[in-house]
C-alpha positions as CSV (number, residue, x, y, z in Angstrom):
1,X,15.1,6.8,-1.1
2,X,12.1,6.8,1.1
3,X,11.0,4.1,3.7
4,X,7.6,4.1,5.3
5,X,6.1,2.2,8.3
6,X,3.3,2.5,11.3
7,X,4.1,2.8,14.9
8,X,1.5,4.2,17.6
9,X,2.5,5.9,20.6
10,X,0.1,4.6,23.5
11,X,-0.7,6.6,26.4
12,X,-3.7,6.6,29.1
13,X,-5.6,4.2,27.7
14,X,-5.8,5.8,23.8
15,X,-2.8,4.8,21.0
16,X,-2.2,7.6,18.4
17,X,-1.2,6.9,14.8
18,X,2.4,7.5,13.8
19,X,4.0,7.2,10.7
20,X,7.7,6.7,10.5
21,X,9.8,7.8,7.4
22,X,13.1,7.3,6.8
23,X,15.0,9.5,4.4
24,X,18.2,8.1,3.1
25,X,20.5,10.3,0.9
26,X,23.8,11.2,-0.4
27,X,26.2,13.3,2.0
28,X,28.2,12.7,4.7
29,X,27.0,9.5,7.1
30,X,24.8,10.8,10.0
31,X,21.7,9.5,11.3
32,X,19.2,12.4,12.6
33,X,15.8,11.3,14.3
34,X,12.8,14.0,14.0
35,X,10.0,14.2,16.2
36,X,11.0,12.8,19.5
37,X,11.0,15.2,22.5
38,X,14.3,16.2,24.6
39,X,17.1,13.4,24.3
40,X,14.5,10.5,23.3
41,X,15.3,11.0,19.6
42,X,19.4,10.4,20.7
43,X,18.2,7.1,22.7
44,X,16.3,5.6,19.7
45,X,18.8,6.7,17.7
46,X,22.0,5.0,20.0
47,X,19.7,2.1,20.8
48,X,18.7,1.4,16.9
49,X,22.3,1.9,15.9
50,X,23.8,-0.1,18.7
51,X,21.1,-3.3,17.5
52,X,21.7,-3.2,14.1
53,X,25.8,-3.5,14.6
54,X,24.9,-6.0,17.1
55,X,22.8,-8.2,15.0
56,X,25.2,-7.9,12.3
57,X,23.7,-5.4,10.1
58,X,25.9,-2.1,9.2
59,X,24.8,1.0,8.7
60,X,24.5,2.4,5.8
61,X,26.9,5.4,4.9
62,X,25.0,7.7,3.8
63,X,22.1,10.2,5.7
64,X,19.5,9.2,7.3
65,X,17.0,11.3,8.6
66,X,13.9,9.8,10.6
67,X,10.6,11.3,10.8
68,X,7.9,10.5,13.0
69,X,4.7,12.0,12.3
70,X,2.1,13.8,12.8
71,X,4.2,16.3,14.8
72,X,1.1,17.0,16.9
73,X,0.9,12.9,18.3
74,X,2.5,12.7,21.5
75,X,5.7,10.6,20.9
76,X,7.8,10.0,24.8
77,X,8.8,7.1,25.0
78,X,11.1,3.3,22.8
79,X,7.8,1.8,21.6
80,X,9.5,3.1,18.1
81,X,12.7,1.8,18.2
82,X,11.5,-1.6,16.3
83,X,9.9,0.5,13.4
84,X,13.1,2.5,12.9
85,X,15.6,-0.2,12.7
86,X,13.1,-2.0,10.1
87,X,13.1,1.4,8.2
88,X,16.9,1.2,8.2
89,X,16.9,-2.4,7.1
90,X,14.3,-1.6,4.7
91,X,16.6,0.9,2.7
92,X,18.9,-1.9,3.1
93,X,16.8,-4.1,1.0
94,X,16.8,-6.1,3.7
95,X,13.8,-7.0,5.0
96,X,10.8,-6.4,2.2
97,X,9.9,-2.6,1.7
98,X,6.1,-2.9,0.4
99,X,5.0,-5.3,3.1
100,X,7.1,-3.0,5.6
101,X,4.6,0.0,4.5
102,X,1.7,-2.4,5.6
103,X,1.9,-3.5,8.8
104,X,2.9,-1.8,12.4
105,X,5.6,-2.4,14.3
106,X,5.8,-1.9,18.4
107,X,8.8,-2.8,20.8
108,X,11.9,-1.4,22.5
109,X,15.3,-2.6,21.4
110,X,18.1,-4.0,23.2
111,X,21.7,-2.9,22.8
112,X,22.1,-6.5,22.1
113,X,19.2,-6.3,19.6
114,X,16.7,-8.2,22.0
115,X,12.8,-6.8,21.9
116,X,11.4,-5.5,24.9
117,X,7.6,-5.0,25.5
118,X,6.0,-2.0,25.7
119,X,3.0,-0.7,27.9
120,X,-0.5,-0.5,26.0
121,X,0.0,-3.1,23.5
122,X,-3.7,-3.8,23.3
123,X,-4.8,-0.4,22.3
124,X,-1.9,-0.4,19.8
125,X,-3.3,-3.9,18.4
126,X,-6.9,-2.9,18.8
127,X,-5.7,0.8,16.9
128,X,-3.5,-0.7,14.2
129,X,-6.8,-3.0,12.9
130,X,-8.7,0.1,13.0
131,X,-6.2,1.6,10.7
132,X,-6.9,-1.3,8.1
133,X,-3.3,-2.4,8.6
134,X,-2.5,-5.4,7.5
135,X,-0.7,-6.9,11.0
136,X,1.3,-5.9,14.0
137,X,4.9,-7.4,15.1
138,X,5.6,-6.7,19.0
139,X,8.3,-8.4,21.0
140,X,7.8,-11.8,22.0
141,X,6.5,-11.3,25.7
142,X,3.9,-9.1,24.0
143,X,2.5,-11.0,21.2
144,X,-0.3,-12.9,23.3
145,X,-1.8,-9.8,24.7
146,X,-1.6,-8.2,21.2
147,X,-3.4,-11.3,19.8
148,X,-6.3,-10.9,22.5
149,X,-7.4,-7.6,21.0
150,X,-8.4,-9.3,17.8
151,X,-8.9,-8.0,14.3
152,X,-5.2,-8.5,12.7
153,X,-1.9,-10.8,12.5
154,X,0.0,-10.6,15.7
155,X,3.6,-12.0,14.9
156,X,5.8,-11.7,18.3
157,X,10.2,-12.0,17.9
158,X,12.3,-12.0,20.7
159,X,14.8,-10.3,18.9
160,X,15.9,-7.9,15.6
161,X,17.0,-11.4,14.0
162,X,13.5,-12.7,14.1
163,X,12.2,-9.9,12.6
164,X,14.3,-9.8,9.9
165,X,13.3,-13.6,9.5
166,X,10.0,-12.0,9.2
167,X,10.2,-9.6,6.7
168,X,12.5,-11.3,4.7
169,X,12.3,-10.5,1.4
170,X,10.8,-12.8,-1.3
171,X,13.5,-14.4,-3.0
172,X,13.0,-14.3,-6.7
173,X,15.7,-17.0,-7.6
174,X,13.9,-20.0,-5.9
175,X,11.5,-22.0,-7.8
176,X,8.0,-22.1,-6.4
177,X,7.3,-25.1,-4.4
178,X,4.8,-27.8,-5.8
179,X,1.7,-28.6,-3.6
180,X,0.4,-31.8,-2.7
């Protein structure tokens, strides 16, 4: 299975596009992120894994393999932690997997699974509408400078719960709701 989703990495002014894929397959359980320079890919990867459990979501035991991409975008620092974990809940079914694909995500995680702001949000805003995505979630403390670059949807969540409320998934058992 294969979950996609758009992160930029924002640096001097100028946000690059990344895509993040997230493999999932049969094997023995690991969890292998691609892409990050030095020991950044073993952060994200502790700090993604470390949210999840805390916000009561368990891995999956299977393989995952993250990609970030293109390998030639300059990719230092957590602003990807928040598109990870929603690729992991993606392939989890839990959070929706199309809408996921169509919007960008941009925070740091929490142990605890708190979002924490990251430098250059408005160029990541201003960047993601230029992309034609269809909106941005950042961490709360974020959101209104996000909003102040215009052009798309700027949700903010303080934590990986309130994202998940997010991108929940449509539920297909409820009747619609009648309008006034």
């Amino acid at each position: 299975m294969l979950v996609r989703t758009h992160c930029f990495s924002a640096h001097w002014g100028v946000a690059e596009h990344v895509h993040v894929e997230l493999d999932v397959r049969r094997g023995l359980p690991a969890f292998s992120v691609v892409g990050l320079a030095g020991g950044a890919g073993r952060d994200a990867r502790e700090r993604v894994q470390a949210a999840l459990v805390n916000t009561g979501v368990a891995l999956p035991r299977q393989r995952l393999t993250v990609n970030l991409a293109p390998a030639s975008a300059r990719r230092m620092g957590s602003e990807f932690d928040l598109a990870i974990a929603c690729c992991v809940l993606g392939a989890q079914q839990h959070v929706d997997g199309s809408r996921l694909a169509r919007i960008a995500l941009f925070a740091e995680l929490g142990l605890g699974g708190r979002l924490r702001g990251c430098p250059g949000v408005e160029v990541v805003a201003a960047a993601a509408a230029d992309a034609g995505l269809a909106g941005l979630i950042v961490a709360g403390e974020d959101a209104a400078a996000a909003r102040s670059a215009g052009g798309l949807p700027v949700a903010g969540a303080a934590d990986l719960g309130g994202v998940l409320a997010l991108l929940a998934p449509a539920r297909q058992d409820t009747p619609p709701r009648a309008r006034s």
